[in-house]
C-alpha positions as CSV (number, residue, x, y, z in Angstrom):
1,X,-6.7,21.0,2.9
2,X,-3.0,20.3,4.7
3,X,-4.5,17.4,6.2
4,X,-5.5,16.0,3.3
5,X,-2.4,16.3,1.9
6,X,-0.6,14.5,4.6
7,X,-2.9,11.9,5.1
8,X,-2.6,11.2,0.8
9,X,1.6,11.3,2.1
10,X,1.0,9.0,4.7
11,X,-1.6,6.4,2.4
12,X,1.5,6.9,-0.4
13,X,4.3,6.2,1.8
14,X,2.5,3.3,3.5
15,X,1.6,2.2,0.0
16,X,4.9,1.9,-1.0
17,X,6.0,0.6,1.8
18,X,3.7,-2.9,1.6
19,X,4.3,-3.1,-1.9
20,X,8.1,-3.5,-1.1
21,X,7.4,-5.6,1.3
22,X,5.0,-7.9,-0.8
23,X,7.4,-7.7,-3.8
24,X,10.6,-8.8,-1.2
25,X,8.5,-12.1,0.0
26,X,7.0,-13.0,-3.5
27,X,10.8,-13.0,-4.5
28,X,12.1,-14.6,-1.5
29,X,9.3,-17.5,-2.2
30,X,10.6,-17.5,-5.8
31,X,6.7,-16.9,-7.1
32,X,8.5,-14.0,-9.3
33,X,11.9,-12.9,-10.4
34,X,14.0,-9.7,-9.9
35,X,12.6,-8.2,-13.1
36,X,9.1,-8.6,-12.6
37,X,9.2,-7.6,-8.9
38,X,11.0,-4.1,-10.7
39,X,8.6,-4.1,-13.4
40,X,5.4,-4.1,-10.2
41,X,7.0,-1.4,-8.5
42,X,7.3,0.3,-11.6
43,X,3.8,0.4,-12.8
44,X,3.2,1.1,-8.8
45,X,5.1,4.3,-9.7
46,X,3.7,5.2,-12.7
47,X,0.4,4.8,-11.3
48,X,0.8,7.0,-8.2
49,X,2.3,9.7,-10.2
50,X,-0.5,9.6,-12.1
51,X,-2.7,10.3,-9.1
52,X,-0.4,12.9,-8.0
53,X,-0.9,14.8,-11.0
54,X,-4.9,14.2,-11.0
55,X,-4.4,15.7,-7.5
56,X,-2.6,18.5,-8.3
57,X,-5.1,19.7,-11.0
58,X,-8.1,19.5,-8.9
59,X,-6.4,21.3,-6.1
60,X,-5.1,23.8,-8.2
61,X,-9.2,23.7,-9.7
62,X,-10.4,24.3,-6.8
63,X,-8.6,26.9,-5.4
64,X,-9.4,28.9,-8.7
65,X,-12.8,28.4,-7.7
66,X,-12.1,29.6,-4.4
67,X,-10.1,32.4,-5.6
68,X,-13.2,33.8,-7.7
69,X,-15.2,33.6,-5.0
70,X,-13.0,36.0,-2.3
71,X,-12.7,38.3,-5.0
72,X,-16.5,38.4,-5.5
73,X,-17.2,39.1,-2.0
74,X,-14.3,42.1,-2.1
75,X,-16.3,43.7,-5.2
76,X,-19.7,43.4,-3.0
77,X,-18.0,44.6,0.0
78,X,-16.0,47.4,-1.9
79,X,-19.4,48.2,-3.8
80,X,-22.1,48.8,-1.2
Protein backbone atom coordinates (compact mmCIF):
# COMPACT_ATOMS: atom_id res chain seq x y z
CA UNK A 1 0.00 0.00 0.00
CA UNK A 2 2.94 2.84 0.78
CA UNK A 3 4.27 2.18 -2.53
CA UNK A 4 1.36 2.88 -4.08
CA UNK A 5 0.95 5.86 -2.49
CA UNK A 6 4.30 7.17 -3.48
CA UNK A 7 4.35 6.03 -6.83
CA UNK A 8 0.47 8.06 -7.23
CA UNK A 9 3.00 11.18 -5.37
CA UNK A 10 5.50 10.70 -7.83
CA UNK A 11 2.77 10.26 -11.18
CA UNK A 12 1.13 13.69 -9.37
CA UNK A 13 4.23 15.59 -9.00
CA UNK A 14 5.54 14.64 -12.35
CA UNK A 15 2.09 15.48 -13.64
CA UNK A 16 2.27 18.78 -12.52
CA UNK A 17 5.44 19.25 -13.33
CA UNK A 18 4.81 18.73 -17.52
CA UNK A 19 1.76 20.59 -17.31
CA UNK A 20 3.83 23.70 -16.09
CA UNK A 21 6.08 23.05 -18.47
CA UNK A 22 3.53 22.70 -21.41
CA UNK A 23 1.49 25.72 -20.15
CA UNK A 24 5.09 27.95 -19.88
CA UNK A 25 5.96 27.01 -23.86
CA UNK A 26 2.24 27.30 -25.14
CA UNK A 27 2.52 30.90 -23.59
CA UNK A 28 5.99 31.59 -24.56
CA UNK A 29 4.71 30.62 -28.38
CA UNK A 30 1.76 32.95 -27.73
CA UNK A 31 -0.75 29.90 -28.73
CA UNK A 32 -2.61 31.01 -25.25
CA UNK A 33 -2.65 33.81 -22.85
CA UNK A 34 -1.77 34.14 -19.07
CA UNK A 35 -5.40 33.53 -18.17
CA UNK A 36 -6.08 30.53 -19.92
CA UNK A 37 -2.65 28.92 -19.17
CA UNK A 38 -4.14 29.70 -15.15
CA UNK A 39 -7.44 28.58 -16.07
CA UNK A 40 -5.58 24.76 -17.45
CA UNK A 41 -3.75 24.44 -14.42
CA UNK A 42 -6.73 25.16 -12.59
CA UNK A 43 -9.01 22.57 -13.91
CA UNK A 44 -5.49 20.32 -13.67
CA UNK A 45 -6.09 20.98 -9.94
CA UNK A 46 -9.46 20.53 -9.59
CA UNK A 47 -9.18 17.36 -11.32
CA UNK A 48 -6.40 15.72 -9.34
CA UNK A 49 -8.10 16.69 -6.12
CA UNK A 50 -10.80 14.99 -7.35
CA UNK A 51 -8.80 11.80 -7.66
CA UNK A 52 -7.21 12.36 -4.42
CA UNK A 53 -10.51 12.16 -2.74
CA UNK A 54 -11.72 9.05 -4.98
CA UNK A 55 -8.42 7.63 -3.56
CA UNK A 56 -8.94 8.31 -0.17
CA UNK A 57 -12.39 6.65 -0.05
CA UNK A 58 -11.35 3.51 -1.54
CA UNK A 59 -8.36 3.20 0.68
CA UNK A 60 -10.26 4.07 3.60
CA UNK A 61 -12.92 1.09 1.91
CA UNK A 62 -10.63 -1.10 1.88
CA UNK A 63 -9.07 -1.08 4.93
CA UNK A 64 -12.62 -1.44 6.53
CA UNK A 65 -12.73 -4.43 4.61
CA UNK A 66 -9.57 -5.49 5.90
CA UNK A 67 -10.36 -4.46 9.32
CA UNK A 68 -13.48 -6.91 9.37
CA UNK A 69 -11.58 -9.48 8.32
CA UNK A 70 -8.57 -9.53 11.28
CA UNK A 71 -11.33 -9.26 13.61
CA UNK A 72 -13.06 -12.32 12.11
CA UNK A 73 -10.05 -14.37 12.35
CA UNK A 74 -9.51 -13.11 16.28
CA UNK A 75 -13.24 -14.33 17.03
CA UNK A 76 -12.30 -17.86 15.33
CA UNK A 77 -9.03 -17.95 16.99
CA UNK A 78 -10.47 -16.74 20.43
CA UNK A 79 -13.45 -19.30 19.86
CA UNK A 80 -12.01 -22.66 19.19
Amino acid sequence: MKDFIKKSAVVYSKAQKEIEKAAKKLLKNKKINKKEAEEMFAKFLEASKKTEKKLHDQIKKETKKFTKKVEKVKEKNLIA
